[in-house]
C-alpha positions in Angstrom: -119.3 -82.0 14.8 -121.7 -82.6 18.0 -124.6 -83.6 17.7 -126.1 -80.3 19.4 -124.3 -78.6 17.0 -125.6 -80.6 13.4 -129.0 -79.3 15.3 -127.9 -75.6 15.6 -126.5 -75.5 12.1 -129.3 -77.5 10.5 -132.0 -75.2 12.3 -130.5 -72.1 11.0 -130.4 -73.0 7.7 -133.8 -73.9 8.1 -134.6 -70.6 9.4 -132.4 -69.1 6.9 -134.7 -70.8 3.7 -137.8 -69.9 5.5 -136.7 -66.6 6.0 -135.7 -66.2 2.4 -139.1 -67.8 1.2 -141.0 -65.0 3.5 -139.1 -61.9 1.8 -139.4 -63.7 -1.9 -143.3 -64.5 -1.0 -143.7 -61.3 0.4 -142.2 -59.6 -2.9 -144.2 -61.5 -5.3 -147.1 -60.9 -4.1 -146.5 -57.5 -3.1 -145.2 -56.5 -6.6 -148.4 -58.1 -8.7 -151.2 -56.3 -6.0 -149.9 -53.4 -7.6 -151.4 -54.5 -11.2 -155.2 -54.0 -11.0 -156.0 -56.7 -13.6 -153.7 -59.7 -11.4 -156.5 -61.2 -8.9 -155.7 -64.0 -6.2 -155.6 -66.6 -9.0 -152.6 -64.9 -10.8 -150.7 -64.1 -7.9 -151.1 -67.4 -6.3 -149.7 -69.2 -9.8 -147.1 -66.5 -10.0 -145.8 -67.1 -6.1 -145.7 -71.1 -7.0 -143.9 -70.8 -10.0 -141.2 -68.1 -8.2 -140.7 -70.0 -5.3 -140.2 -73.6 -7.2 -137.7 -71.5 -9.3 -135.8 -70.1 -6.6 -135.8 -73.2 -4.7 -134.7 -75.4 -7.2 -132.2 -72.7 -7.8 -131.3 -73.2 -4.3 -131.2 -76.6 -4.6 -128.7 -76.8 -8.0 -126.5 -74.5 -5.9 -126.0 -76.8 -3.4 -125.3 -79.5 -4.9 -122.7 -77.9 -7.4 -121.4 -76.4 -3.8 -121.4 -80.4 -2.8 -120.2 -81.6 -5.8 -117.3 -79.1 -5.9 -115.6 -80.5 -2.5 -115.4 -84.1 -3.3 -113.8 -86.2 -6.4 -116.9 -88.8 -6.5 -120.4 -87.6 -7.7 -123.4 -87.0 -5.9 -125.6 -89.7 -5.1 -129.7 -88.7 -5.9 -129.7 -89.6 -1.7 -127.7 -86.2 -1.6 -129.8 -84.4 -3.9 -133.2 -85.6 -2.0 -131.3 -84.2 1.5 -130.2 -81.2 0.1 -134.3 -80.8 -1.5 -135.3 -81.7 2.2 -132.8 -79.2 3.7 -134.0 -76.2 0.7 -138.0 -76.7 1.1 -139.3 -74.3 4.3 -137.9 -71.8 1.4 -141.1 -73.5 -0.5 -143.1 -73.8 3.2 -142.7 -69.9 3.8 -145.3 -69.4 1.0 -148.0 -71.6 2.4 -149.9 -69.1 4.2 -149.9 -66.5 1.4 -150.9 -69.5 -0.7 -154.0 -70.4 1.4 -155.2 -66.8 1.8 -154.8 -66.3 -1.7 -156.9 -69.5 -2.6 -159.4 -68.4 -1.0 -159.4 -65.1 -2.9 -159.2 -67.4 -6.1 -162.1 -69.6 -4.8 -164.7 -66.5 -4.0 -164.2 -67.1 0.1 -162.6 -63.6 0.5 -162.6 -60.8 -1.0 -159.6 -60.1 -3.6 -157.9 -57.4 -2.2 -158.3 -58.9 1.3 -156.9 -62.1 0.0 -154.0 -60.4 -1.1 -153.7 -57.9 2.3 -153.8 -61.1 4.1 -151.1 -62.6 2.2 -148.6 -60.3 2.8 -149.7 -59.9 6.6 -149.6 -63.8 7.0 -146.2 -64.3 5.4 -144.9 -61.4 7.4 -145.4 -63.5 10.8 -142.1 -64.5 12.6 -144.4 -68.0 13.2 -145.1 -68.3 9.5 -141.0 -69.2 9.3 -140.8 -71.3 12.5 -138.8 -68.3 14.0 -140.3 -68.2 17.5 
């Protein structure tokens, strides 16, 4: 494979994990707004915890994926790559995290907080997708 093309096929599954980690974001969040006692500081707990899930879900199903191709087992330099190449899933949430901190921390509003969480996931820039 090219060079040019390791970069195509390494940005689109970049794009792919950060598009992922927008609509899983976006659902958390989205589904626990709904429940008047969950503030900023439940939501932003809950978004952590589901994304690490999901990405380390991700990450076991690459490496099974890897494993499954080859004779020899995976070296933990493999598993750190494929962590590297699973994590804008994990940097999708980021801006849904800060907004909701600030909810958490008194600096907006709670249902802003979580308003702008959703909005600020929802931006093609928030996944790198320009």
């Amino acid at each position: 494979m090219s060079a040019s093309a390791h970069d195509r096929r390494a940005r689109r599954t970049r794009t792919v994990g950060a598009v992922y980690g927008q609509i899983l974001t976006i659902s958390v969040v989205a589904a626990l707004s709904e429940d008047a006692r969950a503030g900023p500081s439940e939501i932003f707990f809950s978004v952590i915890l589901s994304m690490l899930v999901f990405w380390l879900a991700h990450v076991y199903a690459e490496a099974v994926a890897l494993r499954l191709d080859r004779s020899d087992p995976l070296h933990w330099r493999e598993v750190r790559g494929i962590m590297r190449q699973e994590w804008p899933m994990m940097q999708a949430a980021w801006p849904a995290l800060v907004a909701l901190g600030l909810g958490w921390v008194g600096v907006l509003a709670s249902r802003f907080a979580t308003n702008l969480a959703i909005v600020s996931v929802s931006l093609p820039c928030s996944a790198g997708v320009s």
